[in-house]
Wavefront OBJ file of the C-alpha trace (Angstrom):
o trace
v 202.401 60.897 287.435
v 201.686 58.301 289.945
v 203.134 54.321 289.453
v 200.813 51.170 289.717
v 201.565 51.143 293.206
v 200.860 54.787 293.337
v 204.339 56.048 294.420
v 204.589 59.337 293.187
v 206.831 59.237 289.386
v 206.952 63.080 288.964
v 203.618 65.537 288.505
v 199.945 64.549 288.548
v 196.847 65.563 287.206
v 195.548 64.387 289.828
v 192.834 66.592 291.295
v 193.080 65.082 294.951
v 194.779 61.973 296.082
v 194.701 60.211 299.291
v 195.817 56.734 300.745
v 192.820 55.373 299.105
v 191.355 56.679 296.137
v 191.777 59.256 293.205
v 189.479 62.061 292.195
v 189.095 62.386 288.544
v 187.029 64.583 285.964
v 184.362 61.038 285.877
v 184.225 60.434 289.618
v 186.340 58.680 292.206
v 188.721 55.513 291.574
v 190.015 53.262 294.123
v 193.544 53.217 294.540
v 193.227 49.652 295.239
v 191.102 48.923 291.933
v 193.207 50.177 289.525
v 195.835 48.155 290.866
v 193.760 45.217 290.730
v 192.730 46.447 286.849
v 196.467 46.689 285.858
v 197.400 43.627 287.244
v 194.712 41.990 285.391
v 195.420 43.819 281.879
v 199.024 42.671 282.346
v 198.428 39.415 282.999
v 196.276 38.988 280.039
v 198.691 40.542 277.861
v 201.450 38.076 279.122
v 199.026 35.528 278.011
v 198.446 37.012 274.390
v 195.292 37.895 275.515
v 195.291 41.835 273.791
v 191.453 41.899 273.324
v 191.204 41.488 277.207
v 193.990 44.063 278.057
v 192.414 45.822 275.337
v 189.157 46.118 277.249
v 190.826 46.474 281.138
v 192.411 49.715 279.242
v 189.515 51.037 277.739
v 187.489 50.725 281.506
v 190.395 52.535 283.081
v 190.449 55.241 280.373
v 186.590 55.922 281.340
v 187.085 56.477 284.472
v 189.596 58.729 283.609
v 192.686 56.787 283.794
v 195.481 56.982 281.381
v 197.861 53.831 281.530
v 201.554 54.114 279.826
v 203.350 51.080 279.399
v 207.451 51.816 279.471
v 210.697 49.427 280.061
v 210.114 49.435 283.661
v 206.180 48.453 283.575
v 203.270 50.262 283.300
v 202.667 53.392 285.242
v 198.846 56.158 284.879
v 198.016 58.829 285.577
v 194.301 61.055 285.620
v 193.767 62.078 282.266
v 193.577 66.133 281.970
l 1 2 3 4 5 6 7 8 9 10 11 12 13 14 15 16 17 18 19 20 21 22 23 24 25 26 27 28 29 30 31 32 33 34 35 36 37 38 39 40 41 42 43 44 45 46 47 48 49 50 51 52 53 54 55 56 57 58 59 60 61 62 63 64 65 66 67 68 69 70 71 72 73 74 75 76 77 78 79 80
């Protein structure tokens, strides 16, 4: 699994990962934009704002991205 900041958490699913983008089953993600995505989902649910994390989830989760939120924030990884 990879963290927000893409450090490496333990395995991946990950078909190929380099210092800028992963390859999933739907296509390539930037590394960058799913940062940018997560930041935005938690933001929004800091604010109470669940139908936008809501939706920031959903968008990751078609392009293949699986988001898990745990005590120490919220980490992804490619779903299999």
């Amino acid at each position: 699994m990879l963290s927000a900041t893409g450090r490496a958490t333990g395995t991946s699913a990950a078909r190929a990962v380099s210092a800028s983008f992963v390859e999933t089953n739907y296509g390539r993600i930037l590394l960058a934009e799913i940062e940018e995505l997560i930041t935005a989902r938690n933001e929004a649910r800091k604010a109470k704002n669940f139908k936008e994390s809501d939706r920031i989830r959903d968008e990751l989760l078609a392009k293949g991205i699986v988001l898990k939120d745990g005590p120490t924030g919220t980490t992804w990884e490619v779903k299999r």
